[in-house]
C-alpha positions as CSV (number, residue, x, y, z in Angstrom):
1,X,77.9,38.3,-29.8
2,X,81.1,37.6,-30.8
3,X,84.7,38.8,-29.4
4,X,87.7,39.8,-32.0
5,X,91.0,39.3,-30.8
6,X,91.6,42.3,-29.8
7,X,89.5,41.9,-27.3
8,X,91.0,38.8,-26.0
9,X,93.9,39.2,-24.0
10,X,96.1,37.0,-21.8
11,X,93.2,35.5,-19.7
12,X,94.8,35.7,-16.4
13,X,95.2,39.4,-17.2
14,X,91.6,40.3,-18.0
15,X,88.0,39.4,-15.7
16,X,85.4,38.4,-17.3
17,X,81.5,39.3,-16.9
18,X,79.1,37.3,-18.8
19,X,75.7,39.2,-18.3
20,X,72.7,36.9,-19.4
21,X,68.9,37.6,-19.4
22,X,66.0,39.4,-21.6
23,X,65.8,43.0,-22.9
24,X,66.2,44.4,-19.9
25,X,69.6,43.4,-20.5
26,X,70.0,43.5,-24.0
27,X,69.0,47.3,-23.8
28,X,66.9,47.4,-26.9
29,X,67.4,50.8,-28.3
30,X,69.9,51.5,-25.6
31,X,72.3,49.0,-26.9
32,X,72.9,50.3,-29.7
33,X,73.9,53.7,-28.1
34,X,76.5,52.3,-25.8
35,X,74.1,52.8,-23.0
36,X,72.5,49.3,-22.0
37,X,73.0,48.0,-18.6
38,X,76.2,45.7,-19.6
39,X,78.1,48.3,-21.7
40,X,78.4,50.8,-18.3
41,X,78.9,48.2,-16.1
42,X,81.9,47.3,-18.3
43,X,82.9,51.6,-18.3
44,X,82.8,51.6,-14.4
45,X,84.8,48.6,-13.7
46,X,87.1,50.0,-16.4
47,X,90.4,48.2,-17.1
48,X,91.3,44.7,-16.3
49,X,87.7,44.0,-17.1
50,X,85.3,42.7,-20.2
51,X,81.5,42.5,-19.8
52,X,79.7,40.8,-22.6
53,X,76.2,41.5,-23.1
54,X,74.5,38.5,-23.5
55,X,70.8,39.5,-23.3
56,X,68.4,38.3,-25.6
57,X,64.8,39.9,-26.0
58,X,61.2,38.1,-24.6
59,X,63.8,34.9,-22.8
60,X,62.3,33.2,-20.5
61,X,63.8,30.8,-18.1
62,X,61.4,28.3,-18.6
63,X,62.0,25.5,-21.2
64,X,58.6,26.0,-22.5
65,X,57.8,29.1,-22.4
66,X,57.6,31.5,-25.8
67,X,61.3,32.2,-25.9
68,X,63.4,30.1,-23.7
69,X,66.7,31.7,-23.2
70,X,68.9,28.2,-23.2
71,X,67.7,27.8,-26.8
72,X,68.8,31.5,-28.2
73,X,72.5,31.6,-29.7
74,X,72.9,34.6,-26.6
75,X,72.9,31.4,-24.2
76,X,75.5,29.7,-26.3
77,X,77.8,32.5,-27.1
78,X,77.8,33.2,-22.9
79,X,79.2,29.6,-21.9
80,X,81.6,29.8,-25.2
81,X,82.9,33.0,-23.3
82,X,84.2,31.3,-20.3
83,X,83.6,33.9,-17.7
84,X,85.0,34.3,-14.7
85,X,81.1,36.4,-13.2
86,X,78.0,35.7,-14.6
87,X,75.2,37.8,-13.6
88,X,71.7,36.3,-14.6
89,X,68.4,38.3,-14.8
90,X,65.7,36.5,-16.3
91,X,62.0,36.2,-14.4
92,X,60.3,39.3,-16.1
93,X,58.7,37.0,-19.4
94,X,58.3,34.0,-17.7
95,X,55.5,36.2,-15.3
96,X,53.4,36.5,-18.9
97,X,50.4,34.5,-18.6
98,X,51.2,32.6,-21.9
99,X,54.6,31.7,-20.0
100,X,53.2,31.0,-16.2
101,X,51.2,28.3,-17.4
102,X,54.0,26.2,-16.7
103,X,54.8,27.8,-13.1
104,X,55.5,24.4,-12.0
105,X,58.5,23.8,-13.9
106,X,60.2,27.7,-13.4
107,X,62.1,26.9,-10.7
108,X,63.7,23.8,-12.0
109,X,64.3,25.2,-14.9
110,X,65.8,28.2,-13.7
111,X,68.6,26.1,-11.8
112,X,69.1,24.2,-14.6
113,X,70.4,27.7,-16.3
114,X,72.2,28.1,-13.3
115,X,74.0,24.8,-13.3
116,X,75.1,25.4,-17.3
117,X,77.3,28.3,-16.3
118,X,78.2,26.6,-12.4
119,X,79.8,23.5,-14.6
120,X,82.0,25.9,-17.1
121,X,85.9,24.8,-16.5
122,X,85.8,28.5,-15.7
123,X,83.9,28.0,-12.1
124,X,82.6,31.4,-12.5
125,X,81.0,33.6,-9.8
126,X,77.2,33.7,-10.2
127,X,74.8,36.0,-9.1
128,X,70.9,35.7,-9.8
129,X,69.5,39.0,-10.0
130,X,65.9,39.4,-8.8
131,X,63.6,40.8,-11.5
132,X,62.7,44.5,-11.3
133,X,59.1,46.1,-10.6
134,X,56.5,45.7,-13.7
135,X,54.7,49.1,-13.5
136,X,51.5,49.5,-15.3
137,X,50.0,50.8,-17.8
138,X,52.1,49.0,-20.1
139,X,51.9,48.0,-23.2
140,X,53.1,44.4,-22.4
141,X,52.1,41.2,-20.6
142,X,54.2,41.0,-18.0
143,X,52.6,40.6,-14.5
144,X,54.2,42.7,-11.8
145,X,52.0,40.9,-9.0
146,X,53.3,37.8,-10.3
147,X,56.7,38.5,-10.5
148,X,56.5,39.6,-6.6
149,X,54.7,37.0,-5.3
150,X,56.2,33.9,-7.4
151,X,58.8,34.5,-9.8
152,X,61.0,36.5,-6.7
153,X,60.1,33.6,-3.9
154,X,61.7,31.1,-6.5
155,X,64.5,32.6,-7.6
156,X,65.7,33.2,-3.5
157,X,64.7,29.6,-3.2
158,X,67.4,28.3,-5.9
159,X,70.1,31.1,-5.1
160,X,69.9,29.4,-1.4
161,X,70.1,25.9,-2.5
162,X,73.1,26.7,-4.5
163,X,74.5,29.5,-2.2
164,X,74.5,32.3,-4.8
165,X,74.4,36.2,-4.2
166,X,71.3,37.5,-4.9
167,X,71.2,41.5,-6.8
168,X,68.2,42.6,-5.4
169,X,66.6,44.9,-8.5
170,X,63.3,44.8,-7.1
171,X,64.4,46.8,-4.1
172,X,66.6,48.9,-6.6
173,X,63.6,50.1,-8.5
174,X,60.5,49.1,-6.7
175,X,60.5,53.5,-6.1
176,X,61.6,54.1,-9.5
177,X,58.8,54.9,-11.5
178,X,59.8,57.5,-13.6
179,X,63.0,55.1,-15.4
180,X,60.6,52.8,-16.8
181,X,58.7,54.6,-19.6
182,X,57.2,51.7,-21.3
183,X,56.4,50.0,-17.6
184,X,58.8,47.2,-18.0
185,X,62.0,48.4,-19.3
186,X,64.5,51.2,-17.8
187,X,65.5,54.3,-19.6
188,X,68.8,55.4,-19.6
189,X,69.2,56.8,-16.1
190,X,67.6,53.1,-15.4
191,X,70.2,51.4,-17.0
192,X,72.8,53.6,-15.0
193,X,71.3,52.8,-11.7
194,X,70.7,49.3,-12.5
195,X,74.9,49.1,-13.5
196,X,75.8,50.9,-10.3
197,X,73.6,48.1,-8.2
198,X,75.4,45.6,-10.0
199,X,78.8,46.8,-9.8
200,X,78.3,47.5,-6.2
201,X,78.5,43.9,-6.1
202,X,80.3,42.2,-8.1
203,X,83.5,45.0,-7.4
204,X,83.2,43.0,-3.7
């Protein structure tokens, strides 16, 4: 994603919300309708404010897994953005069996996302989000019993270490059935919630 000048104003002026992760971010369909998870967080915390949408589809935090997020041009473009908030959901792919073979190294590589956006000249505010519920049927891999039992623990073990807010989406959605169509992904009243849970913290 890149960012014309017109949306580049004085820096001091402006706030700026990098938000990284996987589809759930990206929106699929929903991004193109204006409606993804990024695009109404940047509607509710309206002016003095730019959100970019840095989600990329199947990431994984893990280095070796299928599609590691720090090797996709999203990654790149979100550091070359200097933000002043990054909010980072990734977990969901990694619980995929053909990712979670390498469980050993997700939480190392996890912080080591987490420390390429803590070292930006920027010294942006990060929160780690926790990965929301996987409900089946689904048509995908992703394993909600892993994501609760290990992906979740991890996470809260590197947002203490570091001293990061944590945006609880498992909470958020763990009732919330009915906004997940597929299983894995929210619909559009999802990706309204899911802004309003973020907002409702990074507006603190």
């Amino acid at each position: 994603m890149t960012f014309p000048d017109s949306l580049r104003p004085d820096p001091a002026a402006v706030r700026r919300v990098a938000c990284a992760g996987d589809s759930i971010t990206e929106g699929n369909e929903l991004a193109d309708r204006g409606k993804s998870y990024p695009a109404r967080l940047g509607a509710l915390l309206g002016d003095g404010w730019i959100v970019g949408n840095f989600g990329k589809r199947r990431s994984t935090a893990l280095r070796l897994g299928d599609c590691p997020y720090r090797d996709q041009p999203e990654f790149a473009e979100a550091l070359r953005f200097h933000p002043d908030i990054v909010v980072l959901a990734l977990g969901t792919n990694d619980s995929k069996p053909i990712n979670w073979i390498h469980a050993a190294d997700f939480a190392q590589d996890y912080d080591a996302l987490v420390g390429a956006f803590a070292e930006l000249p920027s010294r942006p505010r990060i929160f780690v989000c926790l990965p929301p519920p996987s409900f089946l049927p689904s048509r995908f891999t992703v394993d909600g019993p892993v994501i609760q039992a290990a992906v979740i623990p991890a996470i809260k073990a590197v947002a203490t270490r570091r001293a990061l807010p944590l945006i609880d989406l498992h909470a958020a959605f763990e009732r919330r059935r009915e906004h997940f169509p597929d299983g894995v992904h929210p619909d559009e009243a999802g990706t309204l919630l899911l802004a309003q849970t973020v907002f409702a913290h990074v507006r603190r």
